[in-house]
C-alpha positions as CSV (number, residue, x, y, z in Angstrom):
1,X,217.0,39.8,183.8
2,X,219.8,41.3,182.0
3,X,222.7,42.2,184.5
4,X,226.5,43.8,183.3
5,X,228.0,39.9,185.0
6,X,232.2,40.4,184.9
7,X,233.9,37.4,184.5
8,X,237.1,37.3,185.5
9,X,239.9,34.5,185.2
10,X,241.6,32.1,188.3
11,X,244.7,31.0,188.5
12,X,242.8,27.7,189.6
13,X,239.1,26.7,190.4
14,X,238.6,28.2,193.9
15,X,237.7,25.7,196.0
16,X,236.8,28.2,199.2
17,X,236.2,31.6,199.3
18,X,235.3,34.6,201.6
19,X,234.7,38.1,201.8
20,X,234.7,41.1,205.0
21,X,232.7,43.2,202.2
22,X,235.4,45.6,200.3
23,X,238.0,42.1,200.0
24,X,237.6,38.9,198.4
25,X,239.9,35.6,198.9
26,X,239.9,33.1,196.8
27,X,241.7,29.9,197.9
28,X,242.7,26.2,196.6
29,X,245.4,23.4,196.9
30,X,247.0,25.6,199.9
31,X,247.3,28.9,197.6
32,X,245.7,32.2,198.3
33,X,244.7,35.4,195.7
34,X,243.3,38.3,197.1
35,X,241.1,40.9,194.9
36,X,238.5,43.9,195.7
37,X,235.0,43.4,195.6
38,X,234.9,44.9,192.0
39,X,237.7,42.0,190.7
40,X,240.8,44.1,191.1
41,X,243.6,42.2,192.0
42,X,245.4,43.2,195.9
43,X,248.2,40.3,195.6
44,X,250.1,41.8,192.6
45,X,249.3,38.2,191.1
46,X,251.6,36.2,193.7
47,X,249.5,33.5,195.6
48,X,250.5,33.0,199.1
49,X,251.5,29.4,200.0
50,X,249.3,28.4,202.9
51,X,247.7,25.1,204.3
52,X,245.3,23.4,201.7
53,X,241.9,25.1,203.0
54,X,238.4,23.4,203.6
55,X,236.3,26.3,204.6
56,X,237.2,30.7,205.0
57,X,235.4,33.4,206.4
58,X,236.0,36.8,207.0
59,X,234.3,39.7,208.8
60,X,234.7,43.8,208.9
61,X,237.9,44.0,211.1
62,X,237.0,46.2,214.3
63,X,239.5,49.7,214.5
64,X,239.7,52.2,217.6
65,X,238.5,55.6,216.7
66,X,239.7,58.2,219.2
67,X,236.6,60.1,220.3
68,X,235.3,63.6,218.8
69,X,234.3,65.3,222.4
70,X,237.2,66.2,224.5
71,X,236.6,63.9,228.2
72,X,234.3,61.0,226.3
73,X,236.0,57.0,226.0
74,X,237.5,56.3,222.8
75,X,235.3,53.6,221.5
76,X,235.4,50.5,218.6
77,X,233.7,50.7,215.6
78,X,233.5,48.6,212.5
79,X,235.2,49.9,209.6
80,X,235.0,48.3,206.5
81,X,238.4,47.7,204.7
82,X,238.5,50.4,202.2
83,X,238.0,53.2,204.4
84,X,240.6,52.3,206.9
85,X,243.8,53.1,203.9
86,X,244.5,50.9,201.8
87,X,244.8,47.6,201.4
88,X,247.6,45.7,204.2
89,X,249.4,43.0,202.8
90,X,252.0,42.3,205.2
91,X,252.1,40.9,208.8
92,X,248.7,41.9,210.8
93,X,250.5,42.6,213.8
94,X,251.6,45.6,211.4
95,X,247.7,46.1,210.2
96,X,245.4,47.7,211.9
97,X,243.1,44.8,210.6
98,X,242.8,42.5,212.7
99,X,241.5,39.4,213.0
100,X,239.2,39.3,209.7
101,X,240.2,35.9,208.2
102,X,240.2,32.9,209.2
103,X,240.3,29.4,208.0
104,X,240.4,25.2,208.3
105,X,242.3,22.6,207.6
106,X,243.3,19.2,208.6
107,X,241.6,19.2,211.9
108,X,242.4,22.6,213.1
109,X,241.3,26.0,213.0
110,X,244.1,28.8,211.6
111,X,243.9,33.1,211.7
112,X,245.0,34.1,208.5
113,X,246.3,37.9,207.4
114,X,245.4,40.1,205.0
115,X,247.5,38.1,202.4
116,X,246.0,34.4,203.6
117,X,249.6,33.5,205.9
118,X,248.7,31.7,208.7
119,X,249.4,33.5,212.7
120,X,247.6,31.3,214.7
121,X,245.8,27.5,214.9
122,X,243.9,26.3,217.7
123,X,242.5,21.9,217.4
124,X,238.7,21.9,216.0
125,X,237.6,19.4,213.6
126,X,235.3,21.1,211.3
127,X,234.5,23.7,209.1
128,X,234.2,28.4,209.5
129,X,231.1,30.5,209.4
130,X,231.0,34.4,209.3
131,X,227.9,36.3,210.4
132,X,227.0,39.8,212.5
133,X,230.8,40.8,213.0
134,X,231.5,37.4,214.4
135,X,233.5,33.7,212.7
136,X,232.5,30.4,214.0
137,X,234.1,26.7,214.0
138,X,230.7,24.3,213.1
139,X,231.5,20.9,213.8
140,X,229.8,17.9,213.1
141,X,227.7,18.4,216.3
142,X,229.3,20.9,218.1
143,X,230.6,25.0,218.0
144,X,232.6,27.7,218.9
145,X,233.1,31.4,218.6
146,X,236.8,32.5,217.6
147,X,237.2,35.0,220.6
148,X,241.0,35.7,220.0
149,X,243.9,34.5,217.7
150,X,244.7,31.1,218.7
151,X,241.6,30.8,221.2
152,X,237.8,29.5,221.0
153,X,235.3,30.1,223.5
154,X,232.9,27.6,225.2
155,X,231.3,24.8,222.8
156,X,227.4,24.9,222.0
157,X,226.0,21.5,221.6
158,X,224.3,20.9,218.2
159,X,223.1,17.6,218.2
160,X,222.4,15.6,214.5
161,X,223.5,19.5,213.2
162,X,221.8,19.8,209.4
163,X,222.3,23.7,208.4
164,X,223.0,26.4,210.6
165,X,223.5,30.4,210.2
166,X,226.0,32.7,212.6
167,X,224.2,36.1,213.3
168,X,227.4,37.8,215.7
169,X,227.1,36.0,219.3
170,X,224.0,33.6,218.5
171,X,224.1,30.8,216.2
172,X,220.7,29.6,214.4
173,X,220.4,25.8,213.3
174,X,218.5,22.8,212.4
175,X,219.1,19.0,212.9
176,X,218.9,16.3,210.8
177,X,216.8,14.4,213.7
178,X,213.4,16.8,213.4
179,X,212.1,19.7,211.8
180,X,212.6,21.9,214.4
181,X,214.8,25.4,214.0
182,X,217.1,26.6,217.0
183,X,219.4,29.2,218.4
184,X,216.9,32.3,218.4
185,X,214.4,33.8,221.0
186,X,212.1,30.3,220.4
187,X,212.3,27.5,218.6
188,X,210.1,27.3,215.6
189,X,209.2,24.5,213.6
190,X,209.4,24.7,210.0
191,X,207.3,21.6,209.1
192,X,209.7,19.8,206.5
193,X,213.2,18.5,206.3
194,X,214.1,18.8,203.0
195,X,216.1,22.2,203.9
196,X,218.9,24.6,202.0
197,X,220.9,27.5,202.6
198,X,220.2,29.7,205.4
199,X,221.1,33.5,206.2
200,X,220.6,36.6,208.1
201,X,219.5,39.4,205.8
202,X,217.5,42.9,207.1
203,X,216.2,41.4,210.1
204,X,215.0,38.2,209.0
205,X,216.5,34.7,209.1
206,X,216.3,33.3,206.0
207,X,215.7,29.3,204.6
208,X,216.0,27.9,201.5
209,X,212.6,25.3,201.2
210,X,210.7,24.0,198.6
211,X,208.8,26.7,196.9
212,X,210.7,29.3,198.3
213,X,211.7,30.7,201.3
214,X,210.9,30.6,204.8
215,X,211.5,34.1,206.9
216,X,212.0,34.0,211.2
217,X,212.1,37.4,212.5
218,X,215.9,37.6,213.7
219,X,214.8,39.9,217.2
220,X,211.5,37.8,218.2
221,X,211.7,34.5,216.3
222,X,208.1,34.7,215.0
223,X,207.1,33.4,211.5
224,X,206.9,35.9,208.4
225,X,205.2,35.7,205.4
226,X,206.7,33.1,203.1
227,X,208.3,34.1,200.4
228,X,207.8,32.4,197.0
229,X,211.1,32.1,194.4
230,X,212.0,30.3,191.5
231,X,213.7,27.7,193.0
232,X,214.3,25.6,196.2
233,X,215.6,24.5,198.2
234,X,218.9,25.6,196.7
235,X,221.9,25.2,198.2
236,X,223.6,29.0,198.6
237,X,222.1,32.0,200.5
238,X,223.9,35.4,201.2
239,X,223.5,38.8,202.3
240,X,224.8,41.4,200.4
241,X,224.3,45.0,201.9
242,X,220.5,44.0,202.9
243,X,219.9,42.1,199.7
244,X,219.6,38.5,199.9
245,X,220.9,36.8,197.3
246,X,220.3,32.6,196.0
247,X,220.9,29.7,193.8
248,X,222.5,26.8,192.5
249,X,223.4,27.5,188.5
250,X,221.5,30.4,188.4
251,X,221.0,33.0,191.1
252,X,218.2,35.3,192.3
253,X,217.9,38.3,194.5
254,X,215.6,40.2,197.1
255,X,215.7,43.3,198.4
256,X,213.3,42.7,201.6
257,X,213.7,46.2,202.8
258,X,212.8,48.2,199.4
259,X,209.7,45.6,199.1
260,X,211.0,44.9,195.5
261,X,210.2,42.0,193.8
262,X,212.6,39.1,193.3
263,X,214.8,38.9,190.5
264,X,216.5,36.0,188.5
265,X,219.9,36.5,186.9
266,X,220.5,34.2,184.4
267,X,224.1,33.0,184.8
268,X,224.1,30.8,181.7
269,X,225.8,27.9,183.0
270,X,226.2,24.2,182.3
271,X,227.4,23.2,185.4
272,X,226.2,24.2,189.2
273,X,227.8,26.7,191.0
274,X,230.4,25.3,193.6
275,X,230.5,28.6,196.2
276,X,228.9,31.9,196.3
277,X,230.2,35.0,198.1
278,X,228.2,38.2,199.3
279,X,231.4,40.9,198.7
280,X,229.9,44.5,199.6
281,X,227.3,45.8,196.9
282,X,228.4,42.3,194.7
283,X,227.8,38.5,194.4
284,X,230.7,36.2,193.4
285,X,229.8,33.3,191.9
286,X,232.2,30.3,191.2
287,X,231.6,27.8,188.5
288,X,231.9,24.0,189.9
289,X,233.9,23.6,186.3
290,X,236.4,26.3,185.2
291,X,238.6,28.6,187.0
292,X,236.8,31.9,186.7
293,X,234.2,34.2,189.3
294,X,231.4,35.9,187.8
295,X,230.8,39.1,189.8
296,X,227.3,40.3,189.6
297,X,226.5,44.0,190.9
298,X,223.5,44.3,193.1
């Protein structure tokens, strides 16, 4: 299918890569660039100087919003970047962002601000997952919410961990030792372990198999209908305003709620894709072997 894909030029091939849904980082050899979901730059083309990063994720920063009826709580709501002013480039404890990046390297786990500068580490060996509103620290076998700048909450044994999927407070998963999926209201067994990406999208866990893709209801755990693509198991899933989106060179999408049919965009590449980023009502996708993202519009 024909689809208006932007490219747009890198200072460097990004070697990690996250978005909260209205901003995209793009990170490697401990520099940062920061850009809308559409491509525009936010960093005025000056890359911040951080540690050399081996995994980033971010998530819609949480605001207070004093209440409409006179006498009722003020309350917390998720506000996605764009409608809370623009864009904050200086220290968070001057944003009113907070907490919506974070990142690893060397053996620990670092908060990041808006621009990508480090504000706070904590020790975890391993890499950072975003998912429902929440970040997680995946270890080899073991993980742990981020609950507060420079704090992790209690660790949840994964033993043999193969893929796994954060959905806010619960974390989905599969081991390498069985064929077995975890983390949800049951455990359901997915009959091969020859596995790909997995992801949360409209309701649904999704995972990346050969043939297609297997569907667990997120809220009782049950089996869906499988769901037959191009390709699989591929290594990237993402969901991108209820659209699940997939691939390895090329990329396909699913709109589960509309009951559309899926879609292959042709990407035209040589080489595989080395990340891919759900960023708001757009896919980033970065080339394994030039410094450039396609953004495709959903």
């Amino acid at each position: 299918m024909n689809v208006a894909v932007t490219r747009i030029d890198l200072p460097w091939p990004a070697r990690v890569a996250a978005s909260d849904g209205t901003t995209v980082w793009c990170s490697a050899d401990g520099r940062m660039r920061v850009y809308t979901a559409s491509g525009a730059p936010l960093d005025g083309g000056e890359a911040v100087r951080l540690p050399e990063l081996s995994s980033l994720a971010a998530v819609p920063a949480t605001v207070p919003r004093t209440a409409g009826v006179p006498g009722t709580l003020p309350e917390t709501v998720v506000v996605p970047r764009t409608f809370a002013g623009p864009p904050h480039l200086g220290s968070l404890s001057e944003s009113p962002l907070r907490g919506t990046l974070a990142g690893t390297a060397a053996g620990r786990v670092h908060w990041l601000d808006p621009t990508g500068a480090p504000l706070a580490g904590a020790p975890f060996d391993g890499r950072v997952l975003a998912g429902g509103g929440e970040i997680w620290a995946v270890g080899a076998e073991r993980a742990r919410r981020l609950t507060a700048p420079g704090e992790l909450g209690e660790p949840v044994e994964l033993p043999g961990l193969d893929q796994c999927a954060v959905e806010g407070e619960r974390l989905w998963w599969t081991s390498k030792q069985d064929t077995w999926l975890r983390g949800g209201p049951r455990e359901v067994d997915l009959w091969t372990r020859e596995r790909g990406g997995m992801t949360v999208c409209a309701g649904s866990l999704w995972i990346s198999v050969a043939g297609g893709l297997e569907r667990v209801s997120a809220w009782s755990g049950e089996q869906r209908r499988f769901v037959k693509v191009p390709k699989g198991p591929v290594p990237f899933l993402v969901c991108a305003n209820g659209v699940l989106a997939g691939g390895g060179r090329d990329l396909f999408t699913l709109a589960p709620a509309a009951g559309a049919a899926v879609r292959v965009i042709r990407l035209g590449l040589k080489a595989r894709l080395a990340l891919v980023v759900a960023a708001g009502k757009h896919i980033w996708a970065f080339p394994a072997d030039r410094p450039e993202a396609l953004i495709v519009p959903l």
